[in-house]
N, C-alpha and C positions, 0 to 999 in steps of 0.2 A: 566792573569789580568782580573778582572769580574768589567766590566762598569756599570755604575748605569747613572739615567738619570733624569733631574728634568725639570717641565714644567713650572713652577712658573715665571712668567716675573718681579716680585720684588726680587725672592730670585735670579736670573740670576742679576739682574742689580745689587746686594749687592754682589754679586762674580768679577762683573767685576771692580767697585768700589774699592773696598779691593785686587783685587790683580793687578791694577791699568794696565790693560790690555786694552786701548782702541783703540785697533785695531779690534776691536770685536764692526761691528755696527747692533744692533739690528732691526733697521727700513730696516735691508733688507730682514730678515726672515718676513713670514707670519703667522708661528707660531713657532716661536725658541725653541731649549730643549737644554740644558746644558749635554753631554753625558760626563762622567769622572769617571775615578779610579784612588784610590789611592796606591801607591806602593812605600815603605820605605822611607817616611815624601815626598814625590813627589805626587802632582795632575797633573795630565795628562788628558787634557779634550777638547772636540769640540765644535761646536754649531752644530748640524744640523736642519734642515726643518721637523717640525715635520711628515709628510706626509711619506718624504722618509725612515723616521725611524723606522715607521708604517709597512711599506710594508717590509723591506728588515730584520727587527727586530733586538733586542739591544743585542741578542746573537750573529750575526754578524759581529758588531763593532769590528776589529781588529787594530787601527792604532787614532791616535789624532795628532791634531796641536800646541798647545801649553803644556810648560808643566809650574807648579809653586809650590815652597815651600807651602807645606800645612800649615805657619805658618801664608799664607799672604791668606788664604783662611776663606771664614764661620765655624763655629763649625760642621755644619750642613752636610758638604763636608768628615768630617771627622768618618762619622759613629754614632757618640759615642755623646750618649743624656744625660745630667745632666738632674737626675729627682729635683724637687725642692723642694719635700716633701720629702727628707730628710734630710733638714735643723733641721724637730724638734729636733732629737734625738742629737744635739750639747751639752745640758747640760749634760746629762746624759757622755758623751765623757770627758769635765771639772770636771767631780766629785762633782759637785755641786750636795746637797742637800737641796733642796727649803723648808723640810720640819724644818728643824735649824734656817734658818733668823724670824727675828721676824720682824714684819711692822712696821714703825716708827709710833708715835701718831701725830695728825693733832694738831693744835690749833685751836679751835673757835669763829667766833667770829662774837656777835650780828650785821647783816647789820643794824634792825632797829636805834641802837645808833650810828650811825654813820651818818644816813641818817637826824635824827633829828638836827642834831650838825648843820648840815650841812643846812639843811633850815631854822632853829633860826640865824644860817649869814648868811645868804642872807635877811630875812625880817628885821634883825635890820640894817643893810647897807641901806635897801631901806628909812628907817625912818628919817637917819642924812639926 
């Protein structure tokens, strides 16, 4: 199993959140890291003190305290990044051909005749 480790204390506190594990109190670390790997739809993950992680390194992690369905975890936990630029190529995917529709025509229409209308009642109101 290859543990990965994130320093992040918002994305830490969006894992603890979401997988509603609050037995994990953060104000005891001085500098928390989320150590976890993932193994078939299972996250299995610690907290350690970043110091000691430092020193003893994250290729010696052998062993975790908790485990949780990766269903109830970040996207983020999971490896696997949606890019979002490739939303464009959707039309092309529908078959649509943008270059067949025709644009609908507007209709026009003079503000000045309407603005006129519009202050000849208001000055003959003022008159009666």
């Amino acid at each position: 199993m290859e543990f990965r480790k994130e320093k992040d204390t918002k994305k830490i506190l969006e894992f603890i959140e979401l997988s509603e594990n609050y037995k994990i109190e953060l104000r005891r670390y001085r500098e928390p890291v989320l150590v976890w790997a993932v193994e078939d739809g299972t996250a299995y993950y610690s907290i350690w003190e970043n110091e000691i992680l430092e020193k003893f390194g994250l290729e010696n992690v052998d062993g975790w305290d908790y485990e949780e369905d990766l269903l109830f975890c970040p996207d983020w936990m999971a490896g696997e990044e949606d890019d979002l630029d490739d939303d464009d190529d959707d039309d092309e995917d529908l078959g649509w051909d943008m270059k067949k529709t025709t644009p609908r025509k507007k209709k026009s229409t003079s503000t000045k005749s309407t603005t006129q209308k519009t202050t000849s009642t208001k000055s003959s109101a003022k008159k009666k």
